[in-house]
N, C-alpha and C positions, 0 to 999 in steps of 0.2 A: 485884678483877681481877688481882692479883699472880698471879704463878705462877712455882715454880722452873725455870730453863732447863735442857731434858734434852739429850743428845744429838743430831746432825741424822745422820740417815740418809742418804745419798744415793739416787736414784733408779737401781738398776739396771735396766738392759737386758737380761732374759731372754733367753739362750739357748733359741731352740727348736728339739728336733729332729725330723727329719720323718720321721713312721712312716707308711708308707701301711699300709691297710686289709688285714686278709686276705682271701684267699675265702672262698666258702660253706664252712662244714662248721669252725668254729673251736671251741675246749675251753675258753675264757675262763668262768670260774665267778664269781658278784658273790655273796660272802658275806653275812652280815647279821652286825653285832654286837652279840646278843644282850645284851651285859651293858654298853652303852653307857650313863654314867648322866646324869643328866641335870644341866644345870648352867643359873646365872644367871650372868652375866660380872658381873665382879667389878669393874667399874667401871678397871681396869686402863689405864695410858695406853701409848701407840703409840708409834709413829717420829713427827717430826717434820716441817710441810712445811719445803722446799726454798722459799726464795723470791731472788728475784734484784732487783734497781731495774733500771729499766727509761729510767729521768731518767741522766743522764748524771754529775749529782754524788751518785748513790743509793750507799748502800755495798754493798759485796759481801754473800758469804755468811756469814750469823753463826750461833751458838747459838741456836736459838727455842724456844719453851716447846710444850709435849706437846701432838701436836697425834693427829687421827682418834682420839678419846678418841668409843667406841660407847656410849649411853646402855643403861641395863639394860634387859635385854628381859624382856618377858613375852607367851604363855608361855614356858616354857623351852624350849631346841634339845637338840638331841643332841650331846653332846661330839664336836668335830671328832678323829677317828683319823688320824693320820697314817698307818697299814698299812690301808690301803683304806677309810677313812670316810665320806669322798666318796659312795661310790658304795653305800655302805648306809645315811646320811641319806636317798640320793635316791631307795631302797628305799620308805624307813620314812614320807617326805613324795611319795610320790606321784609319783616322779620328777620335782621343781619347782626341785630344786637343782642347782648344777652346780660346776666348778671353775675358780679363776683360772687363769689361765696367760697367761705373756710379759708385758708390761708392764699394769697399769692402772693409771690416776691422775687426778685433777683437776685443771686448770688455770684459775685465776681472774685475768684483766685488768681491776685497777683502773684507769679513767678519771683521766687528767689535764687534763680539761676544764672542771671546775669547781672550785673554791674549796674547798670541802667534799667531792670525789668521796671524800675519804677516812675511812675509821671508826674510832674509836677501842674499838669493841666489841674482847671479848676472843673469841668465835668465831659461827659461824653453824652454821648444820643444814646439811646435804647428805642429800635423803632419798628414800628408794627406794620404790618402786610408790604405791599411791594409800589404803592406811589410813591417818588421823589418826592414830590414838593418842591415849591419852589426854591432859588440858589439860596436863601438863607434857612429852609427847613420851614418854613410858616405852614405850608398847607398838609407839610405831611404831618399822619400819626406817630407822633415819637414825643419821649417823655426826657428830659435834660436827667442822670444820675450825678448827682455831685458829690465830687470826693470829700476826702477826712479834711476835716478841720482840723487844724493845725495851732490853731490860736491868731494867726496872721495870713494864711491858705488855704485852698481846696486842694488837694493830694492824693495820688494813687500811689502810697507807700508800696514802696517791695517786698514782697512775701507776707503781703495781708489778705486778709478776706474779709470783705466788704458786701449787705448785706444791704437790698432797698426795700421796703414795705411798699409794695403796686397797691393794695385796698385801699391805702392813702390816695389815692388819686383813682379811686370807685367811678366817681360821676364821670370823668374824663376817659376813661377805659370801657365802663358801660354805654359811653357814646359814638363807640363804634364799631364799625364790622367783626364780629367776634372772630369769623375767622383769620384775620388778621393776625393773632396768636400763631396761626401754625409757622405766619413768616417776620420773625423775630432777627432783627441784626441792632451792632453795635458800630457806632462809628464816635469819631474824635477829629476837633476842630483844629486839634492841637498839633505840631509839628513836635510835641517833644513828647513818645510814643510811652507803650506800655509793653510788656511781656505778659501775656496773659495764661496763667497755666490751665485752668477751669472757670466754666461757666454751669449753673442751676437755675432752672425756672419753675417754678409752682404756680400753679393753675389752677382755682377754685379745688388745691389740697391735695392738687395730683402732680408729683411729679411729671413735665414734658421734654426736658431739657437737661443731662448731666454726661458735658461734651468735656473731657481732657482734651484741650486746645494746644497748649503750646505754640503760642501763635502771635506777633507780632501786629496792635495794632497802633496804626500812627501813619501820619500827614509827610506830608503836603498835598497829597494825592488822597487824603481822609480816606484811608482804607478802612476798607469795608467788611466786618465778619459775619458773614451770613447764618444764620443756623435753622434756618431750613430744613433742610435735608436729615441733622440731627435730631431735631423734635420729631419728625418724621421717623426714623430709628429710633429713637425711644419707646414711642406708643408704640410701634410692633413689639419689642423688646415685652411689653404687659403683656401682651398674647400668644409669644413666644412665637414669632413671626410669624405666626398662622398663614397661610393661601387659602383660606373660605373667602369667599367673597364677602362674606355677610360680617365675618368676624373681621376682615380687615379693614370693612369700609367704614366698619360702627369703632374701630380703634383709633381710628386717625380724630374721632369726636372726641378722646377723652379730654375730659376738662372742661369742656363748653356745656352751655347752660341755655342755650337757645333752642326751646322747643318747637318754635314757631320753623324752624329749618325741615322738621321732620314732621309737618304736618298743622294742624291747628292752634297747637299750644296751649291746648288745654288738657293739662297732665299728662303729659306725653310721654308715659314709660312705652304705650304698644304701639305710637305713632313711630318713637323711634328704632321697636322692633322691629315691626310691617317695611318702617323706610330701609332698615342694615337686611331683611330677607329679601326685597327688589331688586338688591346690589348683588343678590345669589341666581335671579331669574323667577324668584318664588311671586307671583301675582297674589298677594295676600291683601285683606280690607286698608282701604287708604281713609284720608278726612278723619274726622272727631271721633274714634274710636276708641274701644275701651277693651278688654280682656276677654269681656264676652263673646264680640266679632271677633276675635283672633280663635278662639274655641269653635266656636260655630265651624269657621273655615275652614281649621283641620277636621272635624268632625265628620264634617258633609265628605271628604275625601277617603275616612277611613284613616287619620292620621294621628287620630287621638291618645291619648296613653293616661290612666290615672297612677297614681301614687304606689298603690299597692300592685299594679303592675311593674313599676321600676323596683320595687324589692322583691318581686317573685321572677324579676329579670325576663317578664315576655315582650321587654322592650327596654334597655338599656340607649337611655340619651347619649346624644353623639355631639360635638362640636356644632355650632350654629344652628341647632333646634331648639324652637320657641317653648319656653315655660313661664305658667300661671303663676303663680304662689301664693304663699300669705291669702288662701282661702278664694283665690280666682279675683285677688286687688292690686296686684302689678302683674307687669309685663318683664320678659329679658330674654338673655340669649345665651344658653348654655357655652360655657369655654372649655372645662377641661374636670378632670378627675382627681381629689388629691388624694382620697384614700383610694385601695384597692377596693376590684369589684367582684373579688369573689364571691362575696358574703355583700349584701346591701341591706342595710338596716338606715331606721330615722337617722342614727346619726352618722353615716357615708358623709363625707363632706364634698364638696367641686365647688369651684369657682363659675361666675355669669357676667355678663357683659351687659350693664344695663343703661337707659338711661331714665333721666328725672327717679335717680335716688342721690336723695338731700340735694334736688335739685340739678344734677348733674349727670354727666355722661360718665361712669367709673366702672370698675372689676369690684365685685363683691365676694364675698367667702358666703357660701351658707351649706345647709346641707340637707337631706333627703324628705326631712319633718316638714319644711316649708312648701314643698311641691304640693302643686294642685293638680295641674294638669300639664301632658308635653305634648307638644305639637313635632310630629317628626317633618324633619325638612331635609333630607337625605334621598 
């Protein structure tokens, strides 16, 4: 169980900056890299978690031993390119892959309610979508979290919280099925278990995952915690469990960064409006689209609305209706209200449901000034 202590990483805070979308008619070309070759990770170790005590006489932050250490995969992926790789993996896989961006990480609360909540294992699995892999873990998605360093162990201390850097292992996350995120479980090899009181997951900045567990994991039988169903409850939880169709289908995306899912992937704020209004029955423009076909469509129907109409209130936005903005250069989808609408002025605030801002699928705050145009979809 020894292991040499490597450096601890700290947990940065991504800067992100916000590019809105252009309109129709952009030059963005997505290369292929032909001569990408293929590799097996080389069993190479990571950054380090971050862990804190959380008990009042715990000690601070130390040195811990190499932790998000990827098991080797098989098959092999495509060498991650730093000069636009990304987005010729997601070529070459079918468009399934996507990119980190802004913070991701796990966050594990060990239980100090019992006696034993604590493990003496040296790490556990954290693992992504629903393949086994084979009896030792090789072909699945899953990434080793290893415990606190000790000075002579790896450790799941009782009543700490323990803290992994996932961007730390970018290239190996970005090489595979993005959706795999939504199905996150933890398992251990170990027979000598954990008490786990909470689990957090961050996802290119979004929280998807903040499950009070209380929950028992531990062997011989490597029990298994699924969280599933939970990331799933969470992103409803952002939309306040909506039943739009549009609204709940474009929720289950938050966090993910794969445009190519929703269409072209080339700036895909209206590719993935068009794809969440198909999930409502709405036949709206599909393929390389930009802001202006989404206008166009409602317009030819009569469903058009401008700006100065939502302040003179001859059309008040509803839940899951398409809005322009930023001058008809993104795409989104209305969610909700936060000021009152008695009175509607530029600055009326509501919340949208967008994706590709800062490259992602997220809930933004804006308010009335930024409308261009609404597409009613009611």
């Amino acid at each position: 169980m020894n292991k040499q202590p490597a450096a601890v990483f700290a947990l940065v805070l991504s800067a992100i900056v916000i590019a809105p979308c252009a309109v129709f008619g952009w030059d963005d070309a997505v290369h292929m890299n032909d001569d990408a070759a293929l590799y097996i990770d080389d069993g190479q170790d990571f950054v380090e978690l971050d862990s804190e005590g959380i008990d009042a006489g715990s000690p601070g932050l130390e040195p811990l031993a190499e932790g998000l250490e990827p098991l080797e995969i098989e098959p092999a992926f495509f060498e991650p390119d730093d000069l636009g790789g990304i987005d010729s993996r997601a070529k070459v896989m079918g468009g399934s892959t996507g990119p980190l961006v802004g913070t991701n990480y796990i966050r594990i609360y060990i239980s100090g309610d019992h006696v034993n909540a604590g493990s003496n294992t040296d790490y556990i699995h954290m693992r992504f979508g629903q393949r086994s892999g084979n009896d030792d873990g090789s072909s699945a998605y899953q990434i080793k979290l290893w415990g606190h360093w000790d000075g002579a162990d790896n450790t799941f201390p009782r009543s700490w919280t323990l803290t992994w850097d996932l961007t730390s292992v970018r290239d190996y996350l970005e090489s595979m099925p993005q959706d795999n995120w939504d199905h996150i479980s933890l398992r251990t090899p170990s027979g000598d278990g954990m008490l786990i009181h909470r689990v957090v997951v961050v996802h290119s900045g979004w929280e998807i995952l903040d499950w009070t567990v209380n929950r028992w994991l531990d062997a011989p039988d490597e029990t298994t915690l699924g969280c599933a169903a939970m990331i799933t409850e969470r992103k409803l939880q952002h939309v306040g469990h909506s039943d739009h169709a549009a609204i709940h289908a474009g929720a289950l995306e938050i966090g993910k960064t794969n445009g190519y899912k929703y269409g072209t992937g080339n700036l895909w704020c209206s590719e993935f409006a068009s794809w969440a209004l198909w999930k409502e029955g709405w036949p709206t423009p599909a393929g390389n689209i930009g802001t202006d076909n989404m206008k166009a469509w409602f317009a030819a129907r009569g469903r058009l609305y401008t700006r100065a109409q939502v302040r003179n209130k001859t059309y008040v936005p509803k839940q899951g209706d398409y809005l322009s903005i930023n001058n008809g250069g993104h795409s989104c989808l209305f969610l909700d209200w936060l000021d009152p609408t008695g009175t509607i002025t530029d600055g009326t605030r509501f919340r949208t449901l967008d994706g590709n801002w800062s490259q992602t699928v997220r809930i933004v705050e804006r308010t009335v000034a930024e409308i261009d145009r609404v597409g009613k979809a009611q």
